[in-house]
N, C-alpha and C positions, 0 to 999 in steps of 0.2 A: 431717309425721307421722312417729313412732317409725319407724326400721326394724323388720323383723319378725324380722329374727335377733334382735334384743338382747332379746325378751322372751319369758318363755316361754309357748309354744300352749298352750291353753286348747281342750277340743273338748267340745262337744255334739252333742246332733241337736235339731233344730229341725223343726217341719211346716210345713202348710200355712199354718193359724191362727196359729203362731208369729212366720212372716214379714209375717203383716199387721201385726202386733201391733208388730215393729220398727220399720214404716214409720211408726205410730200414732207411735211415743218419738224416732224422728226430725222427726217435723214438730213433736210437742211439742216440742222440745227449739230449734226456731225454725230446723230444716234445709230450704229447699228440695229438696225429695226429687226426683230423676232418675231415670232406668230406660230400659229398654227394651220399649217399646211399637210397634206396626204404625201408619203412616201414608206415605199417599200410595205404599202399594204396597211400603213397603220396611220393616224395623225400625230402628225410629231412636232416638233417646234422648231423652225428653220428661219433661215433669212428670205425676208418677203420684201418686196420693195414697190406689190401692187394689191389692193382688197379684194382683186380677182385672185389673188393665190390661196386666200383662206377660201374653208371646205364648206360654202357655200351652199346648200344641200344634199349635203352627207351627215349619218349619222353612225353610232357607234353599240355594238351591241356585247355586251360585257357580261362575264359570268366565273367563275373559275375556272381557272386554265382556258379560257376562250374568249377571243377577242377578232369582231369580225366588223366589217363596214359595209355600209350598204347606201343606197342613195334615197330618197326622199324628198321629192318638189316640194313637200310642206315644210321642210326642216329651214331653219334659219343657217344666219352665217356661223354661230356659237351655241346650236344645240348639239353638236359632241360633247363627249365630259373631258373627261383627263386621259391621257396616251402616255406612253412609258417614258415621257422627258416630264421634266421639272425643272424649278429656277434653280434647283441644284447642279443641273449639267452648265449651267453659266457661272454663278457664283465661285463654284468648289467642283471646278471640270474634275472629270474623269482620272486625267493626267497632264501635269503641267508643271514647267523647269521652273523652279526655286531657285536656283546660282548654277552658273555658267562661268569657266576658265580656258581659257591658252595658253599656253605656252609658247615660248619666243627665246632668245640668247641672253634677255633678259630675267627670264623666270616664269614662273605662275604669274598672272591679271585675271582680275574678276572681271568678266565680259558680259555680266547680268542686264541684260538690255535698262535698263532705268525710267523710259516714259510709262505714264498714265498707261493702262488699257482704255480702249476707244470707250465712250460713254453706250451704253446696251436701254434700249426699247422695247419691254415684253408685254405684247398684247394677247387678250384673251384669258391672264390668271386669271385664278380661281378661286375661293374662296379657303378652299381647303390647305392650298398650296400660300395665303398670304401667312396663314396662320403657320404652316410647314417655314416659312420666312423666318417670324418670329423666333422659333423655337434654334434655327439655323445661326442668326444674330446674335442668341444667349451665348452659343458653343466657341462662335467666333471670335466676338467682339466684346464678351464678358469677362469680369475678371480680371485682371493682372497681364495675361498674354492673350494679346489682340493679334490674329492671323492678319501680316500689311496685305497680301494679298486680297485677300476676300473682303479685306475695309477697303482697298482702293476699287474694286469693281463695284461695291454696295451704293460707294458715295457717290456714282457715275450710274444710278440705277435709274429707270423710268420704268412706270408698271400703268396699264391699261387695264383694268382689272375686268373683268365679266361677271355678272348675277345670274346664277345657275337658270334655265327656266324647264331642266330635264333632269332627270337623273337612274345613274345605270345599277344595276343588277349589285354591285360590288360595292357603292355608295353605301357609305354612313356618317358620310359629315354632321348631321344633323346628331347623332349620338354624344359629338364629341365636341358639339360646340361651334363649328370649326368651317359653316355653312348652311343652307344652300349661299346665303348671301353674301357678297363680299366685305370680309372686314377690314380693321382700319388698315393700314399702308398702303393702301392706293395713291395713286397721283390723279389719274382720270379712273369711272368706273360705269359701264357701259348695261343698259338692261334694254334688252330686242325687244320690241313688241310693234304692230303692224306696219313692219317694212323698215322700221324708222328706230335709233335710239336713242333713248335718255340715257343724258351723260352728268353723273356726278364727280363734282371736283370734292377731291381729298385731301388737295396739297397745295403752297403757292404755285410749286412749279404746275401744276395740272391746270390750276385757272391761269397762270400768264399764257398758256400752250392754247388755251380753250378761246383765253379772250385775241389772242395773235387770231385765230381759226376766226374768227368774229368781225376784226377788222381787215382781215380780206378777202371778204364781201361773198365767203364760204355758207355755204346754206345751214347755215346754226339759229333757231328759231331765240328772240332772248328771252331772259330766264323768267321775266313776269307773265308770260305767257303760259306759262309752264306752270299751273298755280295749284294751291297746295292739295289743293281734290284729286290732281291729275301727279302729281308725285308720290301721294300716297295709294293713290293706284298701281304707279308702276314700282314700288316697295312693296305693293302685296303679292307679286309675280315669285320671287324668290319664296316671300313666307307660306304663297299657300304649296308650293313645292315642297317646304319643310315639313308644311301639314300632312303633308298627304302619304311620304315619307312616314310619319310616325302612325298616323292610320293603318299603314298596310301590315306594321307591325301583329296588330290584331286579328287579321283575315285568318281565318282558316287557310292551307294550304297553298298558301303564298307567302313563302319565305323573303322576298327580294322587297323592296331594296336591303341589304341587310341591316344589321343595329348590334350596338355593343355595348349591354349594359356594366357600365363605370361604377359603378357604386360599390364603392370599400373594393376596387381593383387590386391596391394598391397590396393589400393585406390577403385577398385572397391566394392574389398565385404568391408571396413569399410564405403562405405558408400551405403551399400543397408542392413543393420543390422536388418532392418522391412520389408524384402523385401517376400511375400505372399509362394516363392519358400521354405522357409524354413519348413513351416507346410505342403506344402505339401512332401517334404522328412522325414518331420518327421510322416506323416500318413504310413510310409512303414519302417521306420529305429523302429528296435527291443530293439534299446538301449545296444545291447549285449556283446560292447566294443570288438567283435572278430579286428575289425579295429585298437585299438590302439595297440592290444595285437600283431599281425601279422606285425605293424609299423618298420622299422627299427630306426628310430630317437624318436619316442615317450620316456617320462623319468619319468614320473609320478607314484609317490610311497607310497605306504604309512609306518609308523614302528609300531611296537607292543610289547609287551612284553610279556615271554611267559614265565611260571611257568610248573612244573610238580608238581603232586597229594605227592609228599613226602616234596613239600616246599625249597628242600636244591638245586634247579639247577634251575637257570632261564635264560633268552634268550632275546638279542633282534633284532628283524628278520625283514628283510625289503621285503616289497611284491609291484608287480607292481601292479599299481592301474588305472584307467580309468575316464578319466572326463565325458565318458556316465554315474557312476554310481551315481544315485542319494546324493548319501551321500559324493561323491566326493567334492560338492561344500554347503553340509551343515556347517553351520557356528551358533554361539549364535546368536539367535531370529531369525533361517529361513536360507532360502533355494535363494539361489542367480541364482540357471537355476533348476526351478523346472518341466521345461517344457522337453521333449524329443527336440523339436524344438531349445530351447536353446542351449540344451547341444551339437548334433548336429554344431549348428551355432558355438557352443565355439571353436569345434575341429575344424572344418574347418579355422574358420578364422586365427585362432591361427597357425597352420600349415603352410597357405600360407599367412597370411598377418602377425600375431604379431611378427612370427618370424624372419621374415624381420629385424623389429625396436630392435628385443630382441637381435638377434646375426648374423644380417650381411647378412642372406641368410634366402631361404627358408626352410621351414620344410619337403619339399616331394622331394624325387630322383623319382620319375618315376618307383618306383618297382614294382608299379600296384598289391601289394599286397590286400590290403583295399579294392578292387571290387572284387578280387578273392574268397576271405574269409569269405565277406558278406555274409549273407546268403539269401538276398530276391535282393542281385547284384546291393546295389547302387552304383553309380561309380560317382563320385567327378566332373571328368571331364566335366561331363555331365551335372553335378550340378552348378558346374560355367560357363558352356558356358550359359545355362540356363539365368542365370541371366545377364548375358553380353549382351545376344540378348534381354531383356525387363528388363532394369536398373529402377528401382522406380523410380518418378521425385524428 
């Protein structure tokens, strides 16, 4: 999709009726629509195909190891934060067949189905998660070997993106750059405010989609109406969130939202790699890989090949994989992080320091998913201020 710098924003307001009305021109227009709807106790990202299935006043209350939902008649349709999906269960599923065979009198045929995946509609990112995009697109589509899978679902992508106007306990996008606000790769990008929202276009496809919404006769107010007093109004919604985020930093006994200070990251953990903080996070970390699995940028996979009991149909299927799993880093003659302490150290460092040197940036947006998820609530942050306040010598 367009970067959103190179073209210029476009802004309306949009309502209630409006946004179903978008969801209507995206399923016409042959988009598997997405969203953020409540199941199984949590908000997760499903197929929606009405504005009544998003969670509408519900909110979300985040902390380490603890994630719970609650209701709230003041809450908007998008003041939840982030729930344990990302555009990474779409982009680079879980598990999904690479090449497909049969057999016949004739032999082995590759029976790899060959169409398009259907074009995908994700409403409600995030800001943290555009930037999670980003960093997903270097791994993919960078370099010499381009994943065709993951080009052909990206090049079929639409993003509805959302402006934080909340944020939870586990939050540090603002640390890292990486929000409250939506950055570029939007197509459309939605900021609530009373009852009603302003909608920035980011992309061609987001203003052809905005101006279709416009010419039929959709309650989309036009854009000079919408003037530049009252846009940088609702551009101050995300920043003074950001503000207020870096304020509580100073409070006395109030640790939340959290924060992760980056400065010389990159240097500090490679060079505390014996440093005693390690085993002690690993006398509490379970090994469970829920962290890499809830990651937005994590990419670690592994293939297999799969037969059925009659011989004539085989498969080969790619699964995400985890560097907590022991066998992750088995290798001929031994185990290269045989310790939970190691592996642990792998993730971490890898994350905020290799990936640095690997591709440019860091490996974490601030989704604060990984201390949500945890399930004994370790939280990184905490792990690195850790060692920043008593650096080995």
């Amino acid at each position: 999709m367009p970067d959103s710098s190179s073209i210029p924003g476009d802004w309306r307001w949009l309502d209630a009726d409006g946004l179903q009305i978008l969801i209507d021109l995206l399923r016409g227009r042959g988009f598997r629509v997405v969203g953020p709807r409540i199941a199984d106790g949590a908000i997760v990202i499903g197929d929606i195909d009405s504005a009544a299935q998003l969670p509408t006043g519900w909110l979300d209350d985040q902390d380490g190891g603890s994630y719970r939902l609650r209701q709230d008649k003041a809450a908007g349709t998008f003041d939840h934060v982030v729930g344990p999906h990302s555009l990474k269960n779409f982009l680079f599923p879980a598990r999904e067949t690479l090449q497909h065979w049969t057999r016949d009198d004739r032999g082995w045929h590759d029976t790899t189905p060959a169409e398009p995946p259907r074009p995908l509609a994700v409403i409600g990112v995030r800001g943290c998660d555009l930037a999670a995009l980003a960093i997903q697109d270097r791994v993919f589509l960078g370099g010499d070997h381009v994943d065709p899978a993951y080009k052909a679902r990206r090049e079929r992508l639409f993003l509805l993106a959302v402006n934080c106007r909340r944020a939870a306990a586990t939050c540090f996008c603002h640390s890292m750059g990486c929000g409250p606000a939506a950055g570029p790769g939007f197509d459309l990008a939605l900021t609530e405010t009373d009852g009603r929202f302003a909608v920035e276009t980011g992309s061609e496809a987001g203003a052809a989609l905005l101006a279709e919404l416009a010419a039929r006769g959709s309650p989309v107010t036009p854009a000079e109406i919408l003037d530049e007093a009252a846009i940088e109004q609702v551009r101050d919604i995300p920043r003074r969130l950001g503000r207020e985020m870096h304020a509580r930093r100073a409070e006395p006994g109030r640790p939340v939202p959290r924060s992760l200070d980056t400065d010389g990251i990159r240097d500090l953990l490679f060079s505390n790699l014996e440093h005693p903080r390690w085993q002690q996070v690993a006398d509490r970390c379970l090994s469970c890989a829920n962290c890499t699995l809830v990651c937005p940028t994590c990419f670690c996979s592994s293939v297999s090949d799969v037969a059925d009991l009659s011989g004539d149909h085989a498969s080969r299927e790619r699964q995400w994989a985890s560097c907590f799993t022991l066998e992750h880093s088995q290798m001929h003659g031994g185990n290269a992080r045989p310790t939970v302490a190691s592996r642990y150290r792998q993730w971490l460092t890898h994350k905020l320091a290799g990936w640095i040197d690997q591709f440019g940036s860091s490996g974490c947006t601030g989704c604060g998913r990984c201390i949500t998820w945890c399930p004994v609530g370790i939280d990184l942050t905490a792990e690195v201020a850790a060692i920043r306040e008593a650096p080995t010598p």
